[in-house]
Chimera marker file (.cmm) of the C-alpha trace (Angstrom):
<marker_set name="trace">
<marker id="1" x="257.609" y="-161.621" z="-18.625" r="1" g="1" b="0" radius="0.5"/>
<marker id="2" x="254.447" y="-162.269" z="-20.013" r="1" g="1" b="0" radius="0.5"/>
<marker id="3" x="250.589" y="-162.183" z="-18.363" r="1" g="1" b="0" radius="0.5"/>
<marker id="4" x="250.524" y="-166.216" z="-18.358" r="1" g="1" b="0" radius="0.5"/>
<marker id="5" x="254.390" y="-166.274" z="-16.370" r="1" g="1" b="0" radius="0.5"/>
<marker id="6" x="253.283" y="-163.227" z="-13.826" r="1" g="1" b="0" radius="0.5"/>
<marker id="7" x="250.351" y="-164.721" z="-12.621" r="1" g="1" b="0" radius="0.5"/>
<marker id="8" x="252.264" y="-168.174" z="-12.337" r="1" g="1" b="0" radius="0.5"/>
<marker id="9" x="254.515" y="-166.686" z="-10.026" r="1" g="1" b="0" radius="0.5"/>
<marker id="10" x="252.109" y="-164.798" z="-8.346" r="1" g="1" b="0" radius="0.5"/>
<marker id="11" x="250.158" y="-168.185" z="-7.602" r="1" g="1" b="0" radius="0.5"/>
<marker id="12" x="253.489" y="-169.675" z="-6.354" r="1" g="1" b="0" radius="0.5"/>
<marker id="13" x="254.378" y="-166.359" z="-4.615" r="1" g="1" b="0" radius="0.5"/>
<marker id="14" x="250.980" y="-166.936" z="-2.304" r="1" g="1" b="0" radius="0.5"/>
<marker id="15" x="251.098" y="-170.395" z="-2.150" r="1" g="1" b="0" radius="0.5"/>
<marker id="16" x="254.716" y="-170.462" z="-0.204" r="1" g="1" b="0" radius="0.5"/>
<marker id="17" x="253.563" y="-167.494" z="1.599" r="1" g="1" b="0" radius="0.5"/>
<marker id="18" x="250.317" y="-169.836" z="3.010" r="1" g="1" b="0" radius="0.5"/>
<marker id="19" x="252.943" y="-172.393" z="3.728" r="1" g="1" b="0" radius="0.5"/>
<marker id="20" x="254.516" y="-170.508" z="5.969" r="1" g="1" b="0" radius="0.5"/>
<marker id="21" x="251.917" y="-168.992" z="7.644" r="1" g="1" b="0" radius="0.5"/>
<marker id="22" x="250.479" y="-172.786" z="8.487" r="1" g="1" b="0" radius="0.5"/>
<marker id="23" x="253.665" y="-174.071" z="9.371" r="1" g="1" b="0" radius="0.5"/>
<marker id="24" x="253.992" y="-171.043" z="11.873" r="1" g="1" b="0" radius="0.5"/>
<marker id="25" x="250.951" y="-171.555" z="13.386" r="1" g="1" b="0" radius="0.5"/>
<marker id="26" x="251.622" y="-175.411" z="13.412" r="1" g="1" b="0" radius="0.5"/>
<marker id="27" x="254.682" y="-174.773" z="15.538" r="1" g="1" b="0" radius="0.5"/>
<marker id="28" x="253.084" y="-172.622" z="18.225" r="1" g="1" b="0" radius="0.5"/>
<marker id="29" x="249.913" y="-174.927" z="18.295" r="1" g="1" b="0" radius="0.5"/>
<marker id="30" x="252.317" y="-177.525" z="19.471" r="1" g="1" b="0" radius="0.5"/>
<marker id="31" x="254.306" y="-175.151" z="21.721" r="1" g="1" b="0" radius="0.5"/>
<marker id="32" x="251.108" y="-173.438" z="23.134" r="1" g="1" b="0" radius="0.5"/>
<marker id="33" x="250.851" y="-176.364" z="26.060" r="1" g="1" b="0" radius="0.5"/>
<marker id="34" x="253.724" y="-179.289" z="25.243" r="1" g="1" b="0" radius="0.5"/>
<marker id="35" x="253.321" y="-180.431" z="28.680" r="1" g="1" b="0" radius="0.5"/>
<marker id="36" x="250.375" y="-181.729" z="29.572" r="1" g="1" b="0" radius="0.5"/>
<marker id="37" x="249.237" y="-182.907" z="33.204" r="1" g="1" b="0" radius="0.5"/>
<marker id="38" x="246.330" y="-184.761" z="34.233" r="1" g="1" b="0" radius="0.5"/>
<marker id="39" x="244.616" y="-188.110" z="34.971" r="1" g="1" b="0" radius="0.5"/>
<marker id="40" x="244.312" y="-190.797" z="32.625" r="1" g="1" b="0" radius="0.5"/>
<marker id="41" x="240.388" y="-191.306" z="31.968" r="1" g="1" b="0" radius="0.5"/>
<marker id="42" x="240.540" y="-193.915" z="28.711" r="1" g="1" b="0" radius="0.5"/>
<marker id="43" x="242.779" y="-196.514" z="27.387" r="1" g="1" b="0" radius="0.5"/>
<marker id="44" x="242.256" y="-197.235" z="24.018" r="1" g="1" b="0" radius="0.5"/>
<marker id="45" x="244.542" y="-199.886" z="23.076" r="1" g="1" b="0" radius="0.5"/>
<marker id="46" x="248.124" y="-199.953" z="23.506" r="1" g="1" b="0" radius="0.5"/>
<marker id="47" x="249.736" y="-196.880" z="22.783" r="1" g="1" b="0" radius="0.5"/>
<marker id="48" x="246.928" y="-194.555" z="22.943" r="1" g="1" b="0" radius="0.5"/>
<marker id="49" x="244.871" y="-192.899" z="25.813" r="1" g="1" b="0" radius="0.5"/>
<marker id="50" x="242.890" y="-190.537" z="26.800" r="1" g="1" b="0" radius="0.5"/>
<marker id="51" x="243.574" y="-188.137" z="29.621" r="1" g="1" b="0" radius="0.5"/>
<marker id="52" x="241.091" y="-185.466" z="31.431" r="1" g="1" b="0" radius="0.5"/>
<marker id="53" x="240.952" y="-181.917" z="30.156" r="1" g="1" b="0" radius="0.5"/>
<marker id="54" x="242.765" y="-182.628" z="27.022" r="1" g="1" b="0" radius="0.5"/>
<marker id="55" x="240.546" y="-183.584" z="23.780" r="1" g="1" b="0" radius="0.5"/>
<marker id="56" x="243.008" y="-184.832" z="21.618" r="1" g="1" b="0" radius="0.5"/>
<marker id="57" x="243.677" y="-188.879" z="22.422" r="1" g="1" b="0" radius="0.5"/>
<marker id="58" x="247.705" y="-189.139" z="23.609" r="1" g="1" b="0" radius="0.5"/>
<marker id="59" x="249.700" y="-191.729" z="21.226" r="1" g="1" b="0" radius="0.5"/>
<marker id="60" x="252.670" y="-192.630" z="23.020" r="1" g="1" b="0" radius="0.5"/>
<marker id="61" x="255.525" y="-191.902" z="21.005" r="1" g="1" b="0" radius="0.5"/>
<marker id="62" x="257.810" y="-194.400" z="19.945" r="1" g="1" b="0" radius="0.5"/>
<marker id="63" x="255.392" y="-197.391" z="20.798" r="1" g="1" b="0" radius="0.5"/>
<marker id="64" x="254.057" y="-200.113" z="18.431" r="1" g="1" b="0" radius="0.5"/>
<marker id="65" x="251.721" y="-202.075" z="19.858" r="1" g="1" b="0" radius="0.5"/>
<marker id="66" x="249.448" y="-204.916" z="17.881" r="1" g="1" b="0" radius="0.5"/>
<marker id="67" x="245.788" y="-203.225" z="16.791" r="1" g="1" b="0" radius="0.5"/>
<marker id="68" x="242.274" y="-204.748" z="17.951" r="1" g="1" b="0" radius="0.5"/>
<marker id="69" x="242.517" y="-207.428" z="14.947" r="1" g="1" b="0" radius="0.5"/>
<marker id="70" x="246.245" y="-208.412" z="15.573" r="1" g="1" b="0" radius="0.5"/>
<marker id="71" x="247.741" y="-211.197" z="18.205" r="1" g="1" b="0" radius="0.5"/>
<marker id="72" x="248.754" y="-209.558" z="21.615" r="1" g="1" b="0" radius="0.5"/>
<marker id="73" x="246.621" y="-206.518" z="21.342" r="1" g="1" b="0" radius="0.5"/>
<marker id="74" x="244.751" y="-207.562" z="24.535" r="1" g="1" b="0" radius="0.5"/>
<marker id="75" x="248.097" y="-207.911" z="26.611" r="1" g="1" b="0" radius="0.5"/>
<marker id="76" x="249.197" y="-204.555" z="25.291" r="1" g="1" b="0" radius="0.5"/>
<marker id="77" x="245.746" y="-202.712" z="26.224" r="1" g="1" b="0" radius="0.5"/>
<marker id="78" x="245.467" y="-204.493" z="29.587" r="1" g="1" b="0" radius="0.5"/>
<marker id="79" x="249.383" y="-203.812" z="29.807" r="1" g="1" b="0" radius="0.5"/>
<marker id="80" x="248.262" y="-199.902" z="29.587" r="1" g="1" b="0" radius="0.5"/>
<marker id="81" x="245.409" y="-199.923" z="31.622" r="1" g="1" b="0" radius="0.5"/>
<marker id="82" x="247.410" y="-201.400" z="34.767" r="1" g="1" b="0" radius="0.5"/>
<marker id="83" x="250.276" y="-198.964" z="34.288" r="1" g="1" b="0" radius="0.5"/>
<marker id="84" x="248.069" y="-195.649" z="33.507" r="1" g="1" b="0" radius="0.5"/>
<marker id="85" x="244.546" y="-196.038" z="33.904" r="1" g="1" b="0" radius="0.5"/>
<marker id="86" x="243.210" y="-193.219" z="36.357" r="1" g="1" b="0" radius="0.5"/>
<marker id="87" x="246.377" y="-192.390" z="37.127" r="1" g="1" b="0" radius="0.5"/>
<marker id="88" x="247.706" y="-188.872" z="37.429" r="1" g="1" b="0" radius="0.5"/>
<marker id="89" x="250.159" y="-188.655" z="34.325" r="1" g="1" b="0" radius="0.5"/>
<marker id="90" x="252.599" y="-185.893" z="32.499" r="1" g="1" b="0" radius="0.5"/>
<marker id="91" x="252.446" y="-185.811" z="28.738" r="1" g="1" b="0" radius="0.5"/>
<marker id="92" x="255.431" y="-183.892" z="27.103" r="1" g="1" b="0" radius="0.5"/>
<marker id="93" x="253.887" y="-183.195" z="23.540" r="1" g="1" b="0" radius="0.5"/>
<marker id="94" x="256.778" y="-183.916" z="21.089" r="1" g="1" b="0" radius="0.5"/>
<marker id="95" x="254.042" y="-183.966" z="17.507" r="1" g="1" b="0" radius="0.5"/>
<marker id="96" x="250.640" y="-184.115" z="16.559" r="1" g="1" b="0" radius="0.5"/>
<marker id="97" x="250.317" y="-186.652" z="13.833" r="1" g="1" b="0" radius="0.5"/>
<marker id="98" x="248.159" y="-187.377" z="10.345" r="1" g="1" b="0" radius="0.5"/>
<marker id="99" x="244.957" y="-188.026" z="13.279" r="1" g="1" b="0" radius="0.5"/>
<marker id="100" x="245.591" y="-185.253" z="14.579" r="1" g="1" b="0" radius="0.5"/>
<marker id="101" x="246.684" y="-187.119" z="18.103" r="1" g="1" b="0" radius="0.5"/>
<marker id="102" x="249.059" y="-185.392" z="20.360" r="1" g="1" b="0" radius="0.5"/>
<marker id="103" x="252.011" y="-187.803" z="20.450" r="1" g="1" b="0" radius="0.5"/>
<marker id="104" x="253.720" y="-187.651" z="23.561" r="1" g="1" b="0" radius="0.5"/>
<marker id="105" x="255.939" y="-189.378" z="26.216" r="1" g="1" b="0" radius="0.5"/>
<marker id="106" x="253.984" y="-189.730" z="29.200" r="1" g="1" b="0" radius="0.5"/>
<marker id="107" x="255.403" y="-190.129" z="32.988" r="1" g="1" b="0" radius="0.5"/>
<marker id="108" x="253.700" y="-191.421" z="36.164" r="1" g="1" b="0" radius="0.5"/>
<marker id="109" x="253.805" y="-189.112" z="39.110" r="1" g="1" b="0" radius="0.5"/>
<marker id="110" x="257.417" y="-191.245" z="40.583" r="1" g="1" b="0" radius="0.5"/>
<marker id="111" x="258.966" y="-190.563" z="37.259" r="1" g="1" b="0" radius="0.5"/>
<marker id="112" x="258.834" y="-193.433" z="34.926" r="1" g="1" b="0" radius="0.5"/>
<marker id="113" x="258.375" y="-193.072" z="32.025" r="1" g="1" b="0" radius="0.5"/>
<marker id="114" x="254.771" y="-195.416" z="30.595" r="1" g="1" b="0" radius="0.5"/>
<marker id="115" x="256.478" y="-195.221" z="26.846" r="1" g="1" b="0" radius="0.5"/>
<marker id="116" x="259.572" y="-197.081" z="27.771" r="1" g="1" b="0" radius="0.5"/>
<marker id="117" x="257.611" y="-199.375" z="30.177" r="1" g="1" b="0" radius="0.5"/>
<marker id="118" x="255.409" y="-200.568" z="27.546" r="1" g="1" b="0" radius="0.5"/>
<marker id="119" x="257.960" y="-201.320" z="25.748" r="1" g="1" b="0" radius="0.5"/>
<marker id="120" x="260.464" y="-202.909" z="28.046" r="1" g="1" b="0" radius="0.5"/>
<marker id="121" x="257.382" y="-205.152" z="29.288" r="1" g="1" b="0" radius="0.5"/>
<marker id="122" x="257.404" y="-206.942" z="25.967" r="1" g="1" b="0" radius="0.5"/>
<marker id="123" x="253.418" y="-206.054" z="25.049" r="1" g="1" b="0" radius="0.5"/>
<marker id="124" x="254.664" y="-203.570" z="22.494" r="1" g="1" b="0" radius="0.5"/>
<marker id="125" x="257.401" y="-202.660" z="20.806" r="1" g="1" b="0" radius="0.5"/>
<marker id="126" x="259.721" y="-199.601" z="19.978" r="1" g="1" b="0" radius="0.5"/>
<marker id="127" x="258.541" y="-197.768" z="17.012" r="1" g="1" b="0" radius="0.5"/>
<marker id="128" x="262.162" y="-197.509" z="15.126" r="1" g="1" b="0" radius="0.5"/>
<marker id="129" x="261.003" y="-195.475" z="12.296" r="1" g="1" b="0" radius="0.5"/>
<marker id="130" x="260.638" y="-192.519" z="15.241" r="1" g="1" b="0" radius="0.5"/>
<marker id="131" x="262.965" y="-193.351" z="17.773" r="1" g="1" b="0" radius="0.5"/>
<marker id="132" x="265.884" y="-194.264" z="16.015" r="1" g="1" b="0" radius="0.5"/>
<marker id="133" x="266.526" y="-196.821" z="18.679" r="1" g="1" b="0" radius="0.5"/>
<marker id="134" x="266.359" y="-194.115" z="21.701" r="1" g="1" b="0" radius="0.5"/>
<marker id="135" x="265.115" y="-196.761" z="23.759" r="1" g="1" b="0" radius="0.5"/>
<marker id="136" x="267.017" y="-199.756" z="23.095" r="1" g="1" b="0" radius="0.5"/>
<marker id="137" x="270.409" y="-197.865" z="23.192" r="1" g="1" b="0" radius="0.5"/>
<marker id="138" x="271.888" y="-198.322" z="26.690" r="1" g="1" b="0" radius="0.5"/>
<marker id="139" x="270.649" y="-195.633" z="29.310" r="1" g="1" b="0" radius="0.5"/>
<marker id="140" x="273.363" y="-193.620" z="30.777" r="1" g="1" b="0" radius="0.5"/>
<marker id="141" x="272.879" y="-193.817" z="34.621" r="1" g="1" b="0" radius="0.5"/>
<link id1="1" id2="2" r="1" g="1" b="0" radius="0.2"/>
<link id1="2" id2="3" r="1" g="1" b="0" radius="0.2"/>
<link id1="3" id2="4" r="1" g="1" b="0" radius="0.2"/>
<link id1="4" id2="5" r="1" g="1" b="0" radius="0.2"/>
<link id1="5" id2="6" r="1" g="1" b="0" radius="0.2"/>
<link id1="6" id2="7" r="1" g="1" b="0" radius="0.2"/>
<link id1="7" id2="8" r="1" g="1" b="0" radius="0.2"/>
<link id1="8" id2="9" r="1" g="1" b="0" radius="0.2"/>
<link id1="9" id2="10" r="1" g="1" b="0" radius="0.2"/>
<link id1="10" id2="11" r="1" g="1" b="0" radius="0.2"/>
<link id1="11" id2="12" r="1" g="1" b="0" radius="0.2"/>
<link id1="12" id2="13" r="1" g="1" b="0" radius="0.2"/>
<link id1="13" id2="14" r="1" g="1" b="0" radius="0.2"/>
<link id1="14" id2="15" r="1" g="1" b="0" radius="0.2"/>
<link id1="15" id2="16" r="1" g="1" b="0" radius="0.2"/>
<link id1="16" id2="17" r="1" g="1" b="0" radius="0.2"/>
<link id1="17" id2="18" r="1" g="1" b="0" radius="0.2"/>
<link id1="18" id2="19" r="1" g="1" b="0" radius="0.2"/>
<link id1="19" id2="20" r="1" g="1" b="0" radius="0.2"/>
<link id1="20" id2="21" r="1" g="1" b="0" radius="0.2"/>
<link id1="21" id2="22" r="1" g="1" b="0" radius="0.2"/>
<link id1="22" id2="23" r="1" g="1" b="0" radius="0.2"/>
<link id1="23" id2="24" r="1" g="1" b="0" radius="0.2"/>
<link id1="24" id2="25" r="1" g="1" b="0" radius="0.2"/>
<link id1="25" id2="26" r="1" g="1" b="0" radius="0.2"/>
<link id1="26" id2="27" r="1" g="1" b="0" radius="0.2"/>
<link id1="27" id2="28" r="1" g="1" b="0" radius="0.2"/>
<link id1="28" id2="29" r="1" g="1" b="0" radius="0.2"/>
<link id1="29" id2="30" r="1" g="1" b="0" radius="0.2"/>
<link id1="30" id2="31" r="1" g="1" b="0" radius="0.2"/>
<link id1="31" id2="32" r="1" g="1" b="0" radius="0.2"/>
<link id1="32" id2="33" r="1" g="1" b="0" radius="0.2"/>
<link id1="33" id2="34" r="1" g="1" b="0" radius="0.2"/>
<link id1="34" id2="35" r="1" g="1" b="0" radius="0.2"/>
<link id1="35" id2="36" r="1" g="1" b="0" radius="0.2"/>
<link id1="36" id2="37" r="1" g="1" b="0" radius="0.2"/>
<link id1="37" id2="38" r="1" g="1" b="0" radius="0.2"/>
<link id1="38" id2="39" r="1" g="1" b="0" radius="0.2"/>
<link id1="39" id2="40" r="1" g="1" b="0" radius="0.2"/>
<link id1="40" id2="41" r="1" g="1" b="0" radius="0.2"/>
<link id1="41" id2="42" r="1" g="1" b="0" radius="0.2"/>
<link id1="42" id2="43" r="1" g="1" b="0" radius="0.2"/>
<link id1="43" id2="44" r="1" g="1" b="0" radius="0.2"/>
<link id1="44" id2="45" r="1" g="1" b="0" radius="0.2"/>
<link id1="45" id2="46" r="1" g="1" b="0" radius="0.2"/>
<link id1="46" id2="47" r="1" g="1" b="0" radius="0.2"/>
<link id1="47" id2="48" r="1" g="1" b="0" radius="0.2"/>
<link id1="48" id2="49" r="1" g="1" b="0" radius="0.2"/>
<link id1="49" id2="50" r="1" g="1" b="0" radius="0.2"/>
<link id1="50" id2="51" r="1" g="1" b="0" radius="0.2"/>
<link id1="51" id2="52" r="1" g="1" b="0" radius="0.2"/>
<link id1="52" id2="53" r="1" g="1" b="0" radius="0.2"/>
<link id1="53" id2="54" r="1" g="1" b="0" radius="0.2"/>
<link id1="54" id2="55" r="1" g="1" b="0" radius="0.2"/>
<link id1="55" id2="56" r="1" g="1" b="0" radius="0.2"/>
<link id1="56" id2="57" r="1" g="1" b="0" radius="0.2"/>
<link id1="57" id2="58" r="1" g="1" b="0" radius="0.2"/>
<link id1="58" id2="59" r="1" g="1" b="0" radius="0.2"/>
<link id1="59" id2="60" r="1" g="1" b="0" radius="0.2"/>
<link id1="60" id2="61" r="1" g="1" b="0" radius="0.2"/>
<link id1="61" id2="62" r="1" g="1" b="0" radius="0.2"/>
<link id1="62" id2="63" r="1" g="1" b="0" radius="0.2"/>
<link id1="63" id2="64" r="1" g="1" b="0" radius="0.2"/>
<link id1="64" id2="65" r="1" g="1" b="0" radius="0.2"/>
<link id1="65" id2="66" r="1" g="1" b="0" radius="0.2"/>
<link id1="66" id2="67" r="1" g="1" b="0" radius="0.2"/>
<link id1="67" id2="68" r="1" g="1" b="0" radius="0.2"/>
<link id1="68" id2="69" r="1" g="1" b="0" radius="0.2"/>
<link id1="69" id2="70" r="1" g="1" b="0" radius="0.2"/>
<link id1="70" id2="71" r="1" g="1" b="0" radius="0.2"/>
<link id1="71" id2="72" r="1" g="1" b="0" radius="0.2"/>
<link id1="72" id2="73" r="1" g="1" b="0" radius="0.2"/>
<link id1="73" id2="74" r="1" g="1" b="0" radius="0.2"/>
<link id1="74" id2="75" r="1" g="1" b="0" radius="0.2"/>
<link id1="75" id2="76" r="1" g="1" b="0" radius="0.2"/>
<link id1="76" id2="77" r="1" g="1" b="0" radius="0.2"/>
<link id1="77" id2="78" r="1" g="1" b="0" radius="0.2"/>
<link id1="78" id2="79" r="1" g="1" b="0" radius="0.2"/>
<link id1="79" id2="80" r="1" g="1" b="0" radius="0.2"/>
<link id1="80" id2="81" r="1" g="1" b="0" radius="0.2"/>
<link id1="81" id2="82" r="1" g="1" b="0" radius="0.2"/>
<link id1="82" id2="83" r="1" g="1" b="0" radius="0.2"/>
<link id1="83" id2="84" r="1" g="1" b="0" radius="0.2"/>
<link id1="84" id2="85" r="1" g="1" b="0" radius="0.2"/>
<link id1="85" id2="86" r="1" g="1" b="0" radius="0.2"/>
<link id1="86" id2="87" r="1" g="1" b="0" radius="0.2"/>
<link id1="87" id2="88" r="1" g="1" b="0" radius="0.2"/>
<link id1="88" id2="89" r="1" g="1" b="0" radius="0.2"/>
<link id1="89" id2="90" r="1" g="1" b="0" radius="0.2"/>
<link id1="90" id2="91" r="1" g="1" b="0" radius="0.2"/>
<link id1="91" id2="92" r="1" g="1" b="0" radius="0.2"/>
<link id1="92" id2="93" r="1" g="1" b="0" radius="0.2"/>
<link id1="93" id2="94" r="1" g="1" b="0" radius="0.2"/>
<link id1="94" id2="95" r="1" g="1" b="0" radius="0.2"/>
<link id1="95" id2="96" r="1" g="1" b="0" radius="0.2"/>
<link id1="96" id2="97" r="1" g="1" b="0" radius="0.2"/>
<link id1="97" id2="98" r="1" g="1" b="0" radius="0.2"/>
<link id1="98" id2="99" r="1" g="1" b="0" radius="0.2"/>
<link id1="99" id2="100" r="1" g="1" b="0" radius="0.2"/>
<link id1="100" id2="101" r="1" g="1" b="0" radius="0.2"/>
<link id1="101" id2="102" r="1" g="1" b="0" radius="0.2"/>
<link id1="102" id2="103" r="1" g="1" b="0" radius="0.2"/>
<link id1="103" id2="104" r="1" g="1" b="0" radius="0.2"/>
<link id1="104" id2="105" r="1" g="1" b="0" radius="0.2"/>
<link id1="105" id2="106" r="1" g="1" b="0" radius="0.2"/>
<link id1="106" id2="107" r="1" g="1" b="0" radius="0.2"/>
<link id1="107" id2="108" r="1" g="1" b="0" radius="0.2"/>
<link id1="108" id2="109" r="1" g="1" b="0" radius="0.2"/>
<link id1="109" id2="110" r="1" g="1" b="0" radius="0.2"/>
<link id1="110" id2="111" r="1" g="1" b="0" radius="0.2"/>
<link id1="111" id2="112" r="1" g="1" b="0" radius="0.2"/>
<link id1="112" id2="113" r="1" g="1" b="0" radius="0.2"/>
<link id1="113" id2="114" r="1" g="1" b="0" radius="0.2"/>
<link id1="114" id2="115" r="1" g="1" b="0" radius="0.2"/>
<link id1="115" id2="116" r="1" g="1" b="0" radius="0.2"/>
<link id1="116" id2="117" r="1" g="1" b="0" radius="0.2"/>
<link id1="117" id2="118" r="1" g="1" b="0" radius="0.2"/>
<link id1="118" id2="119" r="1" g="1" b="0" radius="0.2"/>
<link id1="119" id2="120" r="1" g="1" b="0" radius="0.2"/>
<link id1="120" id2="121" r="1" g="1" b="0" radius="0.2"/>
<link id1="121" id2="122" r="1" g="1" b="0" radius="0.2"/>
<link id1="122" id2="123" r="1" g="1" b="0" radius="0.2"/>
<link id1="123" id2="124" r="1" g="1" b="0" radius="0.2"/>
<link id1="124" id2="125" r="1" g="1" b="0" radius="0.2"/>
<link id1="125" id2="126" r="1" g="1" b="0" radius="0.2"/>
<link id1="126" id2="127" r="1" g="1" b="0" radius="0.2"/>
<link id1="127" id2="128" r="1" g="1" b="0" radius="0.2"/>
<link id1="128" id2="129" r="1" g="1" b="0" radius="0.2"/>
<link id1="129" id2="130" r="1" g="1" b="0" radius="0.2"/>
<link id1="130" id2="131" r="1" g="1" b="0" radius="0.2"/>
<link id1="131" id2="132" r="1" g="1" b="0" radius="0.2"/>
<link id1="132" id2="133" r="1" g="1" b="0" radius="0.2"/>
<link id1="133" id2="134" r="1" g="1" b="0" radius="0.2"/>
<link id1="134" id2="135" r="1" g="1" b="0" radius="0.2"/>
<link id1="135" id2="136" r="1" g="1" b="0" radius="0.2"/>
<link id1="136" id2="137" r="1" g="1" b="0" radius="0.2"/>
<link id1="137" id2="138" r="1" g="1" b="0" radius="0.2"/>
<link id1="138" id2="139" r="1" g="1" b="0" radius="0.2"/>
<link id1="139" id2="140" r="1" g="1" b="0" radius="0.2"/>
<link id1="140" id2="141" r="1" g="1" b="0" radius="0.2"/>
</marker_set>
């Protein structure tokens, strides 16, 4: 090997190793606290909110709902708000995405679950590319 093809694989050698390291550290980031309970202080629109003692805004996985500049955002925010809005929630983390939001499916204190009732409610939809249709297959009982 010559000087030009060890430091090449040297480069590559570090790079993978950084990779690894992140992708470590990405895991237990996400595993550190993947449940998350608290009160909901902020909706944002209508799949994202805000919930006490936890920085990162929630974005409810598997939700599509219209943005501020789109037809039916303000049923899907006001949607939200009645369902979650200072109420006392649990957030299972499932990702964090490109924001750097914690996406999550979040539950009201009798169980049900605010990402499916968003959807089922017609003010947003299911986000497909994600859920691969977990919520419009039928729910075993």
């Amino acid at each position: 090997m010559n000087r030009k093809s060890v430091r090449l694989f040297g480069t590559v050698a570090i790079s993978l190793a950084m990779l690894v390291v992140f992708f470590q550290n990405r895991h237990e980031i996400l595993h550190a606290s993947d449940t998350i309970q608290s009160r909901v202080r902020h909706v944002v629109d209508g799949d994202s909110l805000y919930l006490e003692n936890h920085e990162p805004q929630i974005r409810l996985w598997g939700v599509d709902a219209p943005e501020r500049n789109e037809s039916g955002y303000d049923r899907a925010r006001n949607t939200l708000t009645g369902l979650a809005l200072d109420q006392s929630v649990r957030c299972d983390i499932v990702d964090t995405d490109k924001y750097q939001r914690s996406v999550a499916r979040c539950f009201l204190a009798d169980g049900q679950e605010i990402n499916r009732m968003m959807i089922e409610s017609g003010a947003a939809k299911e986000y497909l590319r994600f859920t691969q249709g977990y919520y419009s297959s039928p729910r075993e009982q």
